[in-house]
C-alpha positions as CSV (number, residue, x, y, z in Angstrom):
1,X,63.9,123.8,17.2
2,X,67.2,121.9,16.8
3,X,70.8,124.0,16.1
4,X,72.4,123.9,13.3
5,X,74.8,121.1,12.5
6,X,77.7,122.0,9.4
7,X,77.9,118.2,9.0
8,X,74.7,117.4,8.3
9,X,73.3,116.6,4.8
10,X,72.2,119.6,2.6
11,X,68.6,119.2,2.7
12,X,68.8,118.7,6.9
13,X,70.8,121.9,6.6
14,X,68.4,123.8,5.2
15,X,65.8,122.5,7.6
16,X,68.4,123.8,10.4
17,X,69.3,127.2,8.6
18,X,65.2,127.8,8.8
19,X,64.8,126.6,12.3
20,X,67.3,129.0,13.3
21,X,65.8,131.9,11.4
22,X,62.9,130.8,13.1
23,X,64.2,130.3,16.3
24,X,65.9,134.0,16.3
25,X,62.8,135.7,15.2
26,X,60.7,134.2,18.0
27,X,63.9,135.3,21.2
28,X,63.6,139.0,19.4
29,X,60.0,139.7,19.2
30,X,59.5,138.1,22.6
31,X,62.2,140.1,23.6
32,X,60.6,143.1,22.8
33,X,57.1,142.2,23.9
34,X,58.7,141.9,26.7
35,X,60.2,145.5,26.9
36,X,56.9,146.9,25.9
37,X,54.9,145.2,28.3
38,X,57.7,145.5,31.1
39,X,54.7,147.5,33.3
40,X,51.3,146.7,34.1
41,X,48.9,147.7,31.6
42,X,47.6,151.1,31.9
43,X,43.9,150.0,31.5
44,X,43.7,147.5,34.4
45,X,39.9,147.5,33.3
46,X,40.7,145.5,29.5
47,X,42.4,142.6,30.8
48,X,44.4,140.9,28.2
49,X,46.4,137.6,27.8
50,X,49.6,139.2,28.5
51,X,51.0,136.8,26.0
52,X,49.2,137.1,23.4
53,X,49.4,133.4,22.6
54,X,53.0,134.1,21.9
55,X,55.4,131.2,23.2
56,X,58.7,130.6,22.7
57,X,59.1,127.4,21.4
58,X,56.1,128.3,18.8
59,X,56.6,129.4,15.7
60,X,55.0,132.6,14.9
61,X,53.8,132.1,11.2
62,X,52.2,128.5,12.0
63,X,50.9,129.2,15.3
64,X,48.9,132.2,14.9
65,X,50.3,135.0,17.3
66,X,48.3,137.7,18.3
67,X,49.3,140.6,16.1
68,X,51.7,138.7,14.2
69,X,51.5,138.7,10.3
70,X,53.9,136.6,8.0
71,X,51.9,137.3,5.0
72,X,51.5,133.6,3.5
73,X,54.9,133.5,3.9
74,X,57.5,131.8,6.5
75,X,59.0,135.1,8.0
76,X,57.0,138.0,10.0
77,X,56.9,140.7,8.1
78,X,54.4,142.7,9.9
79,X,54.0,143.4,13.9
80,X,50.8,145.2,15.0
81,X,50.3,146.0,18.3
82,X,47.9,149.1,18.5
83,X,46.0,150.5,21.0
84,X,46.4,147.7,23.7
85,X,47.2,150.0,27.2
86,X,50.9,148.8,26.6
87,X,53.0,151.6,28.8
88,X,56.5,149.7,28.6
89,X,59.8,151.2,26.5
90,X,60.3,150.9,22.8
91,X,63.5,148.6,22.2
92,X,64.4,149.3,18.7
93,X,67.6,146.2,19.1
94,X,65.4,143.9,19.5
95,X,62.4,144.3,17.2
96,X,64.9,145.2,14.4
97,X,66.6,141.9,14.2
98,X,63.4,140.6,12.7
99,X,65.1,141.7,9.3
100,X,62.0,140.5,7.3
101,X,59.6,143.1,8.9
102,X,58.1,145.8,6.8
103,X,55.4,147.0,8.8
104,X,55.5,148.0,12.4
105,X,52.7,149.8,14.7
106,X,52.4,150.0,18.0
107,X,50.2,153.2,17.7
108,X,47.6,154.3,20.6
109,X,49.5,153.2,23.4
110,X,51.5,154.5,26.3
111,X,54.9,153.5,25.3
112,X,57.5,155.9,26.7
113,X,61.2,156.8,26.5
114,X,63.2,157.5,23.4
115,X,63.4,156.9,19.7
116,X,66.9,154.5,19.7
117,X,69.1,155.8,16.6
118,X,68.9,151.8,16.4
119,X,65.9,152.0,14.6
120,X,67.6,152.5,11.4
121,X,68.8,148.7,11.7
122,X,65.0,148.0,11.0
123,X,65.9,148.3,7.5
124,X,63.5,146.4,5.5
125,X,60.5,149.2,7.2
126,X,58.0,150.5,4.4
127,X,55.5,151.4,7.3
128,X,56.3,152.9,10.8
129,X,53.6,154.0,13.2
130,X,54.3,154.8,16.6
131,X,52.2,158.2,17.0
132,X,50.0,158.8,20.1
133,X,52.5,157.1,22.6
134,X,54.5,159.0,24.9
135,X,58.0,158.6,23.1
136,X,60.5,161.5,23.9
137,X,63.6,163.3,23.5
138,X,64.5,163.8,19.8
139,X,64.1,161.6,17.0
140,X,67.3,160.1,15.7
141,X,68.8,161.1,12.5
142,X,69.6,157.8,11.7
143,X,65.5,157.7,11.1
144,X,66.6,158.9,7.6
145,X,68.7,155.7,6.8
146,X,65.2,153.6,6.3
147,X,65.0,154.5,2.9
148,X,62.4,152.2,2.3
149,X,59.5,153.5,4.6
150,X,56.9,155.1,2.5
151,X,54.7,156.0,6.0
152,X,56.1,157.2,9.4
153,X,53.8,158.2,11.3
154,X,55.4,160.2,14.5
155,X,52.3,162.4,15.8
156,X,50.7,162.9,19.4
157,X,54.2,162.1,20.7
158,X,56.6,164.4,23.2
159,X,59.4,164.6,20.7
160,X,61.4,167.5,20.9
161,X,64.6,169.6,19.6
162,X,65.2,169.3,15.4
163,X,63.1,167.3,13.2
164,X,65.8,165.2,11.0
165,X,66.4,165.6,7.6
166,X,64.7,163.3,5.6
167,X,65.1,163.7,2.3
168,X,66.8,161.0,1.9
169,X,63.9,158.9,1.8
170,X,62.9,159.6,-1.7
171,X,59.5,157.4,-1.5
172,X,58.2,159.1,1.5
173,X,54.7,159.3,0.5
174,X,52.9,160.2,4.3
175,X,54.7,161.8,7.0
176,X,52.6,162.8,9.7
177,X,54.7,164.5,13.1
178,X,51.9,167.2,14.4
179,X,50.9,167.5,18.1
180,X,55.0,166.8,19.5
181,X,57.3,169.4,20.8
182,X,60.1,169.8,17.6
183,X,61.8,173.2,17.1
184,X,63.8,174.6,14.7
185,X,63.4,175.0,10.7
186,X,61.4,172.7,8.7
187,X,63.8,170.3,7.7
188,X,64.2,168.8,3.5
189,X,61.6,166.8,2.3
190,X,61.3,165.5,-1.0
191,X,57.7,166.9,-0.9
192,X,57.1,165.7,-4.6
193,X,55.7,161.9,-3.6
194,X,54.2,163.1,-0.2
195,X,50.5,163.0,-0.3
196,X,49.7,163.2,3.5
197,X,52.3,165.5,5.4
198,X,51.4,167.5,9.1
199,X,53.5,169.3,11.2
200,X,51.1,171.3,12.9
201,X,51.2,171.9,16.9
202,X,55.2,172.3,17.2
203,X,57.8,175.0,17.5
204,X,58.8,175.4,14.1
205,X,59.9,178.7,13.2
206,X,61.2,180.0,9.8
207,X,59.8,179.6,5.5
208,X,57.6,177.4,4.9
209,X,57.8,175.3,1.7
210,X,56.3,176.2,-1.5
211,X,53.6,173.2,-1.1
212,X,50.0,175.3,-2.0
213,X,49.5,173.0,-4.4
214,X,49.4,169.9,-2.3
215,X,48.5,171.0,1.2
216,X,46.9,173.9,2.8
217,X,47.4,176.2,6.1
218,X,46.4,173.2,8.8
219,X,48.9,171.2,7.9
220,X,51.7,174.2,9.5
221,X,48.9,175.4,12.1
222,X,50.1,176.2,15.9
223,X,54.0,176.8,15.2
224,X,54.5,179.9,17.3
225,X,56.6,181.4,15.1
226,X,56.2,180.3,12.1
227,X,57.0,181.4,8.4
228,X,58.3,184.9,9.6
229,X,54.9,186.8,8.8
230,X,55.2,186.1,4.9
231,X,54.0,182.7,3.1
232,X,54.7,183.8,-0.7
233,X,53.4,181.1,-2.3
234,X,50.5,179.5,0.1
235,X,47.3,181.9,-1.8
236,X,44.9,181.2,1.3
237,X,41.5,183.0,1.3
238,X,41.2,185.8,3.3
239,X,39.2,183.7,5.0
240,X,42.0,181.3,5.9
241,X,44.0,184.3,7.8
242,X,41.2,184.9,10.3
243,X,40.7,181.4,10.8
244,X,44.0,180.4,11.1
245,X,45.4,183.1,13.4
246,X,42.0,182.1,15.7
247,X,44.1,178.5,16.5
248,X,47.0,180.9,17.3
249,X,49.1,180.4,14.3
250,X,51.7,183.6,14.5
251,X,51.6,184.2,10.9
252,X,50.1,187.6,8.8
253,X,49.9,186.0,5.4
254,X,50.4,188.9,2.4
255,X,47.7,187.7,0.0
Protein backbone atom coordinates (compact mmCIF):
# COMPACT_ATOMS: atom_id res chain seq x y z
CA UNK A 1 0.00 0.00 0.00
CA UNK A 2 1.90 3.08 -1.23
CA UNK A 3 1.47 6.76 0.67
CA UNK A 4 0.00 9.28 -0.79
CA UNK A 5 1.87 11.63 -3.02
CA UNK A 6 0.19 15.54 -3.60
CA UNK A 7 2.15 15.49 -6.90
CA UNK A 8 0.95 12.79 -8.40
CA UNK A 9 -1.62 12.80 -11.27
CA UNK A 10 -5.38 12.79 -10.30
CA UNK A 11 -6.32 9.46 -11.14
CA UNK A 12 -2.86 7.98 -9.14
CA UNK A 13 -4.35 10.18 -6.38
CA UNK A 14 -7.21 8.68 -6.02
CA UNK A 15 -5.67 5.24 -6.19
CA UNK A 16 -3.43 6.74 -3.09
CA UNK A 17 -6.45 8.46 -1.25
CA UNK A 18 -8.10 4.68 -1.29
CA UNK A 19 -4.98 2.84 -0.35
CA UNK A 20 -4.83 4.99 2.58
CA UNK A 21 -8.31 4.59 3.56
CA UNK A 22 -7.49 1.13 3.19
CA UNK A 23 -4.42 1.13 4.79
CA UNK A 24 -5.95 2.99 8.02
CA UNK A 25 -8.84 0.64 8.31
CA UNK A 26 -6.70 -2.47 8.37
CA UNK A 27 -3.89 -0.65 11.59
CA UNK A 28 -7.44 0.05 13.46
CA UNK A 29 -9.27 -3.12 13.37
CA UNK A 30 -5.99 -4.93 13.91
CA UNK A 31 -5.42 -2.69 16.53
CA UNK A 32 -8.38 -3.68 18.23
CA UNK A 33 -8.23 -7.39 17.57
CA UNK A 34 -5.46 -6.96 19.18
CA UNK A 35 -6.86 -5.40 22.46
CA UNK A 36 -9.61 -7.92 22.44
CA UNK A 37 -7.54 -10.84 22.12
CA UNK A 38 -4.67 -9.30 24.40
CA UNK A 39 -5.31 -12.70 26.82
CA UNK A 40 -5.44 -16.25 25.99
CA UNK A 41 -8.69 -17.40 25.00
CA UNK A 42 -10.93 -18.40 27.78
CA UNK A 43 -11.85 -21.81 26.09
CA UNK A 44 -8.40 -23.31 25.60
CA UNK A 45 -10.52 -26.38 24.36
CA UNK A 46 -11.82 -24.31 20.81
CA UNK A 47 -8.55 -23.50 19.40
CA UNK A 48 -8.85 -20.79 16.91
CA UNK A 49 -6.47 -19.08 14.38
CA UNK A 50 -5.75 -16.26 16.53
CA UNK A 51 -5.68 -14.19 13.44
CA UNK A 52 -8.43 -14.91 11.91
CA UNK A 53 -6.81 -14.68 8.47
CA UNK A 54 -6.42 -11.05 9.28
CA UNK A 55 -2.95 -9.58 8.05
CA UNK A 56 -1.79 -6.33 7.83
CA UNK A 57 -0.81 -5.73 4.52
CA UNK A 58 -4.23 -7.44 3.27
CA UNK A 59 -6.96 -5.76 2.55
CA UNK A 60 -10.00 -6.66 4.34
CA UNK A 61 -12.85 -6.39 1.73
CA UNK A 62 -10.70 -8.49 -1.00
CA UNK A 63 -9.19 -10.83 1.23
CA UNK A 64 -11.92 -12.29 3.05
CA UNK A 65 -11.33 -11.68 6.93
CA UNK A 66 -12.78 -13.68 9.34
CA UNK A 67 -15.76 -11.74 10.66
CA UNK A 68 -15.19 -9.00 8.37
CA UNK A 69 -18.09 -7.64 6.16
CA UNK A 70 -17.75 -4.74 3.54
CA UNK A 71 -21.12 -5.35 2.12
CA UNK A 72 -20.21 -5.46 -1.80
CA UNK A 73 -18.58 -2.53 -1.12
CA UNK A 74 -14.77 -1.24 -0.60
CA UNK A 75 -15.11 -0.15 3.12
CA UNK A 76 -16.05 -2.55 6.29
CA UNK A 77 -19.02 -1.68 7.42
CA UNK A 78 -19.77 -4.47 9.64
CA UNK A 79 -17.36 -6.37 12.44
CA UNK A 80 -18.81 -9.58 13.95
CA UNK A 81 -16.96 -11.22 16.43
CA UNK A 82 -19.49 -13.28 18.58
CA UNK A 83 -19.09 -15.82 20.91
CA UNK A 84 -15.34 -16.68 20.14
CA UNK A 85 -13.88 -17.14 24.11
CA UNK A 86 -12.27 -13.58 23.44
CA UNK A 87 -11.53 -12.26 27.28
CA UNK A 88 -9.41 -9.12 26.15
CA UNK A 89 -10.64 -5.18 26.74
CA UNK A 90 -13.04 -3.28 24.52
CA UNK A 91 -11.00 -0.34 22.79
CA UNK A 92 -13.67 1.89 21.57
CA UNK A 93 -10.40 4.44 19.79
CA UNK A 94 -9.60 2.07 17.83
CA UNK A 95 -12.55 0.18 16.36
CA UNK A 96 -14.21 3.63 15.88
CA UNK A 97 -11.88 5.03 13.42
CA UNK A 98 -13.33 2.59 11.00
CA UNK A 99 -15.81 5.51 10.22
CA UNK A 100 -17.74 3.27 7.65
CA UNK A 101 -18.89 0.64 10.29
CA UNK A 102 -22.50 0.32 11.02
CA UNK A 103 -22.72 -2.82 12.60
CA UNK A 104 -20.63 -4.01 15.55
CA UNK A 105 -20.96 -7.37 17.82
CA UNK A 106 -18.78 -8.89 19.78
CA UNK A 107 -21.60 -10.49 21.82
CA UNK A 108 -21.09 -13.89 23.96
CA UNK A 109 -17.65 -13.30 24.93
CA UNK A 110 -15.63 -12.47 27.96
CA UNK A 111 -14.60 -9.00 27.15
CA UNK A 112 -14.01 -6.94 30.29
CA UNK A 113 -13.39 -3.40 31.55
CA UNK A 114 -15.33 -0.32 30.67
CA UNK A 115 -17.67 1.19 28.08
CA UNK A 116 -15.01 4.28 26.72
CA UNK A 117 -17.35 7.54 26.42
CA UNK A 118 -15.17 7.09 23.00
CA UNK A 119 -17.70 5.08 21.65
CA UNK A 120 -19.72 7.91 20.57
CA UNK A 121 -16.90 8.57 17.85
CA UNK A 122 -18.27 5.24 16.26
CA UNK A 123 -20.79 7.46 14.69
CA UNK A 124 -21.94 5.83 11.68
CA UNK A 125 -23.37 2.66 14.31
CA UNK A 126 -27.08 1.48 13.47
CA UNK A 127 -26.30 -1.83 15.41
CA UNK A 128 -24.35 -2.27 18.77
CA UNK A 129 -24.17 -5.59 20.50
CA UNK A 130 -21.94 -6.22 23.16
CA UNK A 131 -24.38 -7.95 25.82
CA UNK A 132 -23.19 -11.19 27.74
CA UNK A 133 -19.50 -9.90 28.11
CA UNK A 134 -18.20 -8.81 31.28
CA UNK A 135 -18.10 -4.90 30.57
CA UNK A 136 -18.30 -2.73 33.77
CA UNK A 137 -18.59 0.46 35.48
CA UNK A 138 -21.27 2.69 33.91
CA UNK A 139 -22.13 3.19 30.48
CA UNK A 140 -21.14 6.59 29.07
CA UNK A 141 -23.52 9.25 28.34
CA UNK A 142 -21.92 10.00 25.37
CA UNK A 143 -23.66 6.42 24.24
CA UNK A 144 -26.61 8.87 23.35
CA UNK A 145 -24.58 10.85 20.66
CA UNK A 146 -24.88 7.69 18.15
CA UNK A 147 -28.04 8.88 16.91
CA UNK A 148 -28.06 6.49 14.29
CA UNK A 149 -28.17 3.08 16.21
CA UNK A 150 -31.50 1.53 15.88
CA UNK A 151 -30.27 -1.72 18.18
CA UNK A 152 -28.02 -1.60 21.38
CA UNK A 153 -28.01 -4.37 22.87
CA UNK A 154 -26.25 -3.97 26.57
CA UNK A 155 -27.67 -7.06 28.57
CA UNK A 156 -25.87 -9.91 30.73
CA UNK A 157 -23.20 -7.27 31.42
CA UNK A 158 -21.89 -5.83 35.02
CA UNK A 159 -22.83 -2.23 34.27
CA UNK A 160 -23.67 -0.30 37.08
CA UNK A 161 -24.73 3.32 38.50
CA UNK A 162 -27.40 5.50 36.02
CA UNK A 163 -28.59 4.15 32.82
CA UNK A 164 -28.02 7.38 30.32
CA UNK A 165 -30.57 9.29 28.84
CA UNK A 166 -31.32 8.22 25.51
CA UNK A 167 -33.77 9.88 24.06
CA UNK A 168 -31.88 11.43 21.95
CA UNK A 169 -31.77 8.55 19.70
CA UNK A 170 -35.08 9.03 18.12
CA UNK A 171 -34.84 5.67 15.94
CA UNK A 172 -34.14 3.46 18.79
CA UNK A 173 -36.20 0.60 17.84
CA UNK A 174 -34.55 -2.35 20.41
CA UNK A 175 -32.94 -1.65 23.48
CA UNK A 176 -32.22 -4.49 25.50
CA UNK A 177 -30.02 -3.72 29.11
CA UNK A 178 -31.60 -6.55 31.58
CA UNK A 179 -29.41 -8.83 33.74
CA UNK A 180 -26.59 -5.69 34.68
CA UNK A 181 -26.30 -3.83 37.90
CA UNK A 182 -27.94 -0.05 36.86
CA UNK A 183 -29.61 1.94 39.57
CA UNK A 184 -31.51 4.90 39.72
CA UNK A 185 -34.77 6.02 37.67
CA UNK A 186 -35.66 4.78 34.34
CA UNK A 187 -34.12 7.13 32.22
CA UNK A 188 -36.22 9.00 28.74
CA UNK A 189 -36.82 6.93 25.95
CA UNK A 190 -38.57 7.78 23.06
CA UNK A 191 -40.60 4.52 23.67
CA UNK A 192 -42.83 5.25 20.52
CA UNK A 193 -40.43 3.30 17.75
CA UNK A 194 -39.14 0.75 20.41
CA UNK A 195 -40.37 -2.63 19.67
CA UNK A 196 -38.01 -4.77 21.84
CA UNK A 197 -37.05 -2.97 25.21
CA UNK A 198 -35.87 -5.01 28.79
CA UNK A 199 -34.61 -3.78 31.76
CA UNK A 200 -35.38 -6.46 33.96
CA UNK A 201 -32.77 -7.75 36.67
CA UNK A 202 -31.39 -4.18 37.85
CA UNK A 203 -31.79 -1.71 40.61
CA UNK A 204 -34.20 0.53 39.16
CA UNK A 205 -36.39 2.13 41.47
CA UNK A 206 -39.13 4.70 40.85
CA UNK A 207 -42.58 5.02 37.94
CA UNK A 208 -42.55 3.13 35.41
CA UNK A 209 -43.58 4.27 31.97
CA UNK A 210 -46.93 4.17 30.57
CA UNK A 211 -45.85 1.38 27.95
CA UNK A 212 -48.97 -1.44 28.60
CA UNK A 213 -49.60 -1.21 25.25
CA UNK A 214 -46.32 -2.31 23.90
CA UNK A 215 -44.69 -4.42 26.61
CA UNK A 216 -45.77 -6.26 29.69
CA UNK A 217 -44.51 -6.82 33.40
CA UNK A 218 -41.18 -9.08 32.34
CA UNK A 219 -39.73 -6.54 30.71
CA UNK A 220 -39.33 -4.40 34.47
CA UNK A 221 -39.06 -7.80 36.46
CA UNK A 222 -36.41 -8.06 39.46
CA UNK A 223 -35.92 -4.19 40.16
CA UNK A 224 -35.92 -4.25 43.89
CA UNK A 225 -37.72 -1.34 44.22
CA UNK A 226 -39.39 -0.66 41.64
CA UNK A 227 -42.48 1.48 40.49
CA UNK A 228 -43.14 2.56 44.23
CA UNK A 229 -46.05 -0.14 44.73
CA UNK A 230 -48.44 1.54 42.00
CA UNK A 231 -48.14 0.90 38.13
CA UNK A 232 -51.32 2.98 36.94
CA UNK A 233 -51.37 2.26 33.65
CA UNK A 234 -49.76 -1.42 33.21
CA UNK A 235 -53.60 -3.54 33.57
CA UNK A 236 -51.85 -6.92 34.41
CA UNK A 237 -54.06 -9.99 35.31
CA UNK A 238 -54.36 -10.76 38.62
CA UNK A 239 -52.57 -13.47 37.58
CA UNK A 240 -49.50 -11.40 36.57
CA UNK A 241 -49.19 -9.99 40.38
CA UNK A 242 -48.70 -13.50 41.80
CA UNK A 243 -46.41 -14.38 39.23
CA UNK A 244 -44.49 -11.55 39.11
CA UNK A 245 -43.91 -10.97 42.80
CA UNK A 246 -42.79 -15.03 42.82
CA UNK A 247 -39.41 -13.68 40.70
CA UNK A 248 -39.20 -11.14 43.51
CA UNK A 249 -40.32 -8.04 41.79
CA UNK A 250 -41.16 -5.45 44.88
CA UNK A 251 -44.21 -4.21 43.29
CA UNK A 252 -48.24 -4.50 44.60
CA UNK A 253 -49.87 -3.48 41.41
CA UNK A 254 -53.61 -1.73 42.12
CA UNK A 255 -55.60 -3.37 39.40
Amino acid sequence: MGAWDPTAPMGSRATARAQSRVCSTVVSIMNFFQFIIKQRLSNGTRPIDPNFGWNISSDPCTNGWHGVDCGGQSSVTKVWLDGLGLNGIFDADSICAVQSLYVLSIQYNNIRGELSRSIANCMQLTHLFINNNQFSGSAPASISDLSNLKRLFISDNQFSGELPDLSRISGLQSFLGQNNQFSGRIPNFNFANLHQFNISFNQFNGPVPDLASRFDETSFLGNESHCQAHVPHLHLPIRSQKSVQEKGFSCSWAI
